[in-house]
One Martini backbone bead per residue (centre of mass of N, CA, C, O) as a GRO file, in nm:
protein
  223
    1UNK     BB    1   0.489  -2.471   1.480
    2UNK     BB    2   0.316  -2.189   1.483
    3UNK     BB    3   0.077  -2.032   1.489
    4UNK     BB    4  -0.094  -1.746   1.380
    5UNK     BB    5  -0.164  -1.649   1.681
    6UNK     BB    6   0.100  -1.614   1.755
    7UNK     BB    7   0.263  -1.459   1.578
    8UNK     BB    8   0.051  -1.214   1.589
    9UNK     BB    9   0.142  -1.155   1.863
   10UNK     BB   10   0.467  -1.112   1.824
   11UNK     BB   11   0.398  -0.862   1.656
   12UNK     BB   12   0.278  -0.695   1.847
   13UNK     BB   13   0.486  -0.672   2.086
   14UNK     BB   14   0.727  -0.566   1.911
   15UNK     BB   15   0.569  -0.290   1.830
   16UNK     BB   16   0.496  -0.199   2.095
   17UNK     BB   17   0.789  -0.190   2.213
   18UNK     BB   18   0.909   0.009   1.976
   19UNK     BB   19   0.663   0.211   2.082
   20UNK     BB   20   0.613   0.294   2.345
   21UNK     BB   21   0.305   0.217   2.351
   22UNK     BB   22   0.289   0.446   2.100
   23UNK     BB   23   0.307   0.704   1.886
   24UNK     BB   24   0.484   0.828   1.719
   25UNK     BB   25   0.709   1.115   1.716
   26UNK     BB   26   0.674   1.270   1.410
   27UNK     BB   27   0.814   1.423   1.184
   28UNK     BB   28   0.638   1.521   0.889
   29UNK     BB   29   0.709   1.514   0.522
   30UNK     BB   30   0.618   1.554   0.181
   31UNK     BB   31   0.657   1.243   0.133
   32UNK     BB   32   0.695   0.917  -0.023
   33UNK     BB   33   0.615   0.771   0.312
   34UNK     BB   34   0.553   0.624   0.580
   35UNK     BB   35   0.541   0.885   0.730
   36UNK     BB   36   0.353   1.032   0.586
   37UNK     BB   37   0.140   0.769   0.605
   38UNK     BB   38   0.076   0.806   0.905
   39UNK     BB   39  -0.259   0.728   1.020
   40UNK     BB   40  -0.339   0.667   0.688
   41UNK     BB   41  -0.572   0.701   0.409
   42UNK     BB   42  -0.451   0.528   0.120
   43UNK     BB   43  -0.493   0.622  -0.204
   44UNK     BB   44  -0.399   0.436  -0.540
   45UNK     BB   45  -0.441   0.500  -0.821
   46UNK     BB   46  -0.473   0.348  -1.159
   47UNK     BB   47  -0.439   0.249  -1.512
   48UNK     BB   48  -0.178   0.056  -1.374
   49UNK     BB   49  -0.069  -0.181  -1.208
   50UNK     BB   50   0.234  -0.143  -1.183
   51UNK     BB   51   0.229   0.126  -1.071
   52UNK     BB   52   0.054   0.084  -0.845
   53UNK     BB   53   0.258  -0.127  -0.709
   54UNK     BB   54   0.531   0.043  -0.701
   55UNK     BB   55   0.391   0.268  -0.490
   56UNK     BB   56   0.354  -0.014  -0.313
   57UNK     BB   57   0.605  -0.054  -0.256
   58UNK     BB   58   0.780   0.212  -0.172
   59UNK     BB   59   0.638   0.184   0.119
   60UNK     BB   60   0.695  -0.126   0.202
   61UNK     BB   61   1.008  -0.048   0.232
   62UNK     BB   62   0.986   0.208   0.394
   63UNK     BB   63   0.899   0.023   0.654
   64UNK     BB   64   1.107  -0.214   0.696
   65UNK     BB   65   1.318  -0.020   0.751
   66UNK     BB   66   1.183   0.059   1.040
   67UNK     BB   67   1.037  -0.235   1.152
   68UNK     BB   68   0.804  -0.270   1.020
   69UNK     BB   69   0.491  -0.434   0.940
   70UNK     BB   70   0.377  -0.588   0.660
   71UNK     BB   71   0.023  -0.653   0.486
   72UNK     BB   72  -0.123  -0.831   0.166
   73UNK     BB   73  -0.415  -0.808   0.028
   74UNK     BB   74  -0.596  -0.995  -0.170
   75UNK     BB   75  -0.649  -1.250  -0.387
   76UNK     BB   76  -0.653  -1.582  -0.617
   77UNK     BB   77  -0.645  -1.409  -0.899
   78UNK     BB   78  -0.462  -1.145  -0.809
   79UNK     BB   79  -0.132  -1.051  -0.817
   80UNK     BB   80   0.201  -1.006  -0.791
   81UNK     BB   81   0.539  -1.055  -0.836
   82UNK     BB   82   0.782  -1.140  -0.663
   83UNK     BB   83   1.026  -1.089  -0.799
   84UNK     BB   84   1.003  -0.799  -0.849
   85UNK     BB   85   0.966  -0.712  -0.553
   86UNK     BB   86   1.271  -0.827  -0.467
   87UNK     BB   87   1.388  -0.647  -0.701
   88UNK     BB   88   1.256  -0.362  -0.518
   89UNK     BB   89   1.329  -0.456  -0.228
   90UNK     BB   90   1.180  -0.659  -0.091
   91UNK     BB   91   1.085  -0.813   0.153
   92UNK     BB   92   0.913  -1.180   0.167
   93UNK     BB   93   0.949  -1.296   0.411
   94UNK     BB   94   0.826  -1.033   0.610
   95UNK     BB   95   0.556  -1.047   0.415
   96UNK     BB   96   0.227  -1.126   0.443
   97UNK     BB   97   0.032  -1.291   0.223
   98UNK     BB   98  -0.332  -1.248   0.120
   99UNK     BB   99  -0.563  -1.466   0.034
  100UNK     BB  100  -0.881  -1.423  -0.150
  101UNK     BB  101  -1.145  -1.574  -0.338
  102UNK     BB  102  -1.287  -1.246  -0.278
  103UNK     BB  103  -1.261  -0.936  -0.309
  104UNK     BB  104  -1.484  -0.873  -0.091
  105UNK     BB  105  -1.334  -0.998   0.148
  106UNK     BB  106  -1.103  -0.793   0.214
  107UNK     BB  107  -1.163  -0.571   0.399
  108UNK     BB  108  -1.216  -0.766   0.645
  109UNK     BB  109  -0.934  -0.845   0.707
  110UNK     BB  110  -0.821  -0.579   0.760
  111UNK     BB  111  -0.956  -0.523   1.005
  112UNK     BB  112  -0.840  -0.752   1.156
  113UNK     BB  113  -0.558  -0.643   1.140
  114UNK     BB  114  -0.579  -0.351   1.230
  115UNK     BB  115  -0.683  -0.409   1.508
  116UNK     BB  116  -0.428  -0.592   1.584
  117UNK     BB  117  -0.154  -0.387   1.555
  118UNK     BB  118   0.064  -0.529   1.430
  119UNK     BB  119   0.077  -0.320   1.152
  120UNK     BB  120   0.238  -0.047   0.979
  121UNK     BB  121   0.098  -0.192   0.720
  122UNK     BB  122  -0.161  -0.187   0.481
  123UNK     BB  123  -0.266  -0.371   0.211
  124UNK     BB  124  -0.500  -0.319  -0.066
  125UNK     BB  125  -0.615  -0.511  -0.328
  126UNK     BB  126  -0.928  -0.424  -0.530
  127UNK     BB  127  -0.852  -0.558  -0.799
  128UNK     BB  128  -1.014  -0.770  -0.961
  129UNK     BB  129  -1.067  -1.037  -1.220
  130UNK     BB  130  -1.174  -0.753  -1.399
  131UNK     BB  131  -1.153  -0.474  -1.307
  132UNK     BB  132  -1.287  -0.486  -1.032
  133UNK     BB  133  -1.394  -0.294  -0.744
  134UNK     BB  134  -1.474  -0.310  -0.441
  135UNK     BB  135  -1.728  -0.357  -0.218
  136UNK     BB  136  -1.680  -0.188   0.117
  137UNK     BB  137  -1.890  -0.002   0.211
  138UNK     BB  138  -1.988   0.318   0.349
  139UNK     BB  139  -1.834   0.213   0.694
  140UNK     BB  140  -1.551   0.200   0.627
  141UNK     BB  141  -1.369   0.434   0.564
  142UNK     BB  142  -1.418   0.512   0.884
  143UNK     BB  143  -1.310   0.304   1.002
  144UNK     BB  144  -1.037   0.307   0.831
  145UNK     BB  145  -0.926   0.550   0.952
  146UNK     BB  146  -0.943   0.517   1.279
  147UNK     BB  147  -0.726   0.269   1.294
  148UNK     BB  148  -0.479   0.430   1.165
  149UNK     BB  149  -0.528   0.633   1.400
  150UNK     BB  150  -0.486   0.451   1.678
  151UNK     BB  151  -0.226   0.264   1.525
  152UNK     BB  152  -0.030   0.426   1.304
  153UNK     BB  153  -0.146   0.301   1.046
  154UNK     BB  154  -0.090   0.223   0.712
  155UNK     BB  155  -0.368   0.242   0.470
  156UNK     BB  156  -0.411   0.067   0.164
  157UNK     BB  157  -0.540   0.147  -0.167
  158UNK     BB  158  -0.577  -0.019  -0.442
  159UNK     BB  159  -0.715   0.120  -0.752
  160UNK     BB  160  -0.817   0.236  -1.073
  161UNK     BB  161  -0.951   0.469  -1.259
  162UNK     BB  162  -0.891   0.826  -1.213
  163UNK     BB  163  -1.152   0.888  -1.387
  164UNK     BB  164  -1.294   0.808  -1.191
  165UNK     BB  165  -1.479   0.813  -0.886
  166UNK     BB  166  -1.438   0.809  -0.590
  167UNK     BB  167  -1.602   0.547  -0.338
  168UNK     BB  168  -1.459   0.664  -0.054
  169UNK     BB  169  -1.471   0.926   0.007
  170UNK     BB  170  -1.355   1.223   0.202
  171UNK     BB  171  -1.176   0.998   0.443
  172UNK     BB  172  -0.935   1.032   0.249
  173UNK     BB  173  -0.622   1.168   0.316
  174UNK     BB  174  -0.494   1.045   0.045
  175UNK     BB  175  -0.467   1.096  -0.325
  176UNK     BB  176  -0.305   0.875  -0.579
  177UNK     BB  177  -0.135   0.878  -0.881
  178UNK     BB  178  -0.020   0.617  -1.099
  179UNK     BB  179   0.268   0.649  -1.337
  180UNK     BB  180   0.439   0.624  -1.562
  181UNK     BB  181   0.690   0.785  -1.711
  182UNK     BB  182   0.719   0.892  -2.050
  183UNK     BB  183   1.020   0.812  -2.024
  184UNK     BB  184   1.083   0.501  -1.889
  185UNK     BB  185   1.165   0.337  -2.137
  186UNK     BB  186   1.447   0.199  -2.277
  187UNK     BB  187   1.471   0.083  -2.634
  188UNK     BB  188   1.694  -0.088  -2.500
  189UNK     BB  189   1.793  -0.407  -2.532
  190UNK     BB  190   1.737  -0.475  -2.149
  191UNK     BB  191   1.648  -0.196  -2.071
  192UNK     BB  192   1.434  -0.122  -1.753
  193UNK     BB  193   1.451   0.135  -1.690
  194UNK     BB  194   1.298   0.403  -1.514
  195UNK     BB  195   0.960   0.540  -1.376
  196UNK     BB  196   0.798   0.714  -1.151
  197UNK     BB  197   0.448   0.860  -1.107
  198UNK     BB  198   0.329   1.071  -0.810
  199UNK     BB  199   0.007   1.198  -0.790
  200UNK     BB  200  -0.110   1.459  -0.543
  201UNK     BB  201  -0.495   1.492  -0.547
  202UNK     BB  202  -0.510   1.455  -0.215
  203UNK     BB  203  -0.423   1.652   0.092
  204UNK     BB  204  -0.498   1.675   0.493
  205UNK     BB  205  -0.188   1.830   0.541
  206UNK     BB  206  -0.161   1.911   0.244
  207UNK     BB  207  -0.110   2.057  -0.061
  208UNK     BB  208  -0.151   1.937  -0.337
  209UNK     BB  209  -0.006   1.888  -0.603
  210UNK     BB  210   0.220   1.702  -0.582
  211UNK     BB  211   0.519   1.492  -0.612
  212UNK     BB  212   0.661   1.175  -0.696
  213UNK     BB  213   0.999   1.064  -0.823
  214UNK     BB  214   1.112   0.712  -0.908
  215UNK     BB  215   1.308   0.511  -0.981
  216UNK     BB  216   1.282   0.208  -1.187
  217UNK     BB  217   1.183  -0.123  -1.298
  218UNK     BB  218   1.031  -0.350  -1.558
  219UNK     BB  219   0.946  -0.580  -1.655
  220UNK     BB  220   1.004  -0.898  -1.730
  221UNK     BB  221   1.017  -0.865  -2.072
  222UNK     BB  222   1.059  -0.574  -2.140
  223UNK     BB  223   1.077  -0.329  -2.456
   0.00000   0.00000   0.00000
């Protein structure tokens, strides 16, 4: 069976291969997809976890649909519902996901997988187990904004309430909150059809307060 090293080679390799050993030239148009935040640090707001998890499968399903590899660092206290994500479109044989100690660790492997160019999206889930997100170092973000710019990768920081000031300062390219719509789950039993609804309260491309809103399903058990 190869190891991890052996791997990350052929991921590498082969998004290189796709990629005519440059950065994709494309169109970016304004919505809420892997090519619009190619390149890009983008930070997800939520005081709901479901609603962050869902804006960012959103982005997951269509880097994956692109032929990027895409890949998940968490904690070992506190991850997404795999069925959820299955079931919400996301291939997760496909999707590597890293489990880490403490949320403090995620930064420090985020970089070092940023920079090994191989995944066309990272995902940072900063919530720890106790809803409080991790302290990322002043010169992280100047960091990972120049790498996902350098490799092409959209870099995803999911963080917590938005009604506090982010702690990333200036250089998030993209800043958004993701929340169920108003009317999203059908009060009838069994039925979990509903919305998300993310609204772009800071973009360095466009002007922000932008929205997308697209159907979604509500966790197994909502009622």
């Amino acid at each position: 069976m190869p190891d991890v090293a052996t791997k990350l080679d052929d991921l590498i390799a082969a998004r290189y291969l796709r990629r005519g050993d440059i950065p994709h030239k494309r169109k970016k148009e304004r919505r809420w997809s892997r090519d619009t935040l190619a390149g890009r640090l983008v930070e997800i707001l939520s005081v709901s976890a479901p609603a962050r998890l869902t804006a960012a499968f959103g982005v997951v399903r269509d880097a994956q649909r692109q032929g990027e590899s895409a890949v998940w660092i968490t904690t070992t206290h506190f991850s997404f519902f795999p069925p959820d994500a299955a079931e919400g479109g996301v291939d997760l044989d496909s999707m590597p996901v890293v489990r880490l100690p403490l949320v403090n660790d995620i930064p420090r492997a985020a970089d070092t997988l940023i920079r090994s160019g191989a995944f066309g999206l990272v995902v940072m889930d900063l919530i720890g187990k106790v809803g409080k997100g991790a302290c990322i170092g002043s010169g992280a973000p100047a960091r990972f904004a120049g790498l996902a710019k350098k490799h092409d990768t959209t870099v995803i920081l999911l963080t917590g309430d938005p009604h506090n000031s982010s702690r990333l300062g200036p250089l998030v390219s993209l800043r958004a909150e993701a929340r169920r719509g108003s009317k999203s789950f059908s009060s009838f039993r069994g039925d979990r059809r509903g919305v998300i609804e993310i609204h772009i309260i800071k973009d360095k491309l466009w002007a922000a307060n932008w929205r997308h809103t697209e159907p979604c399903r509500g966790p197994a058990g909502l009622r």
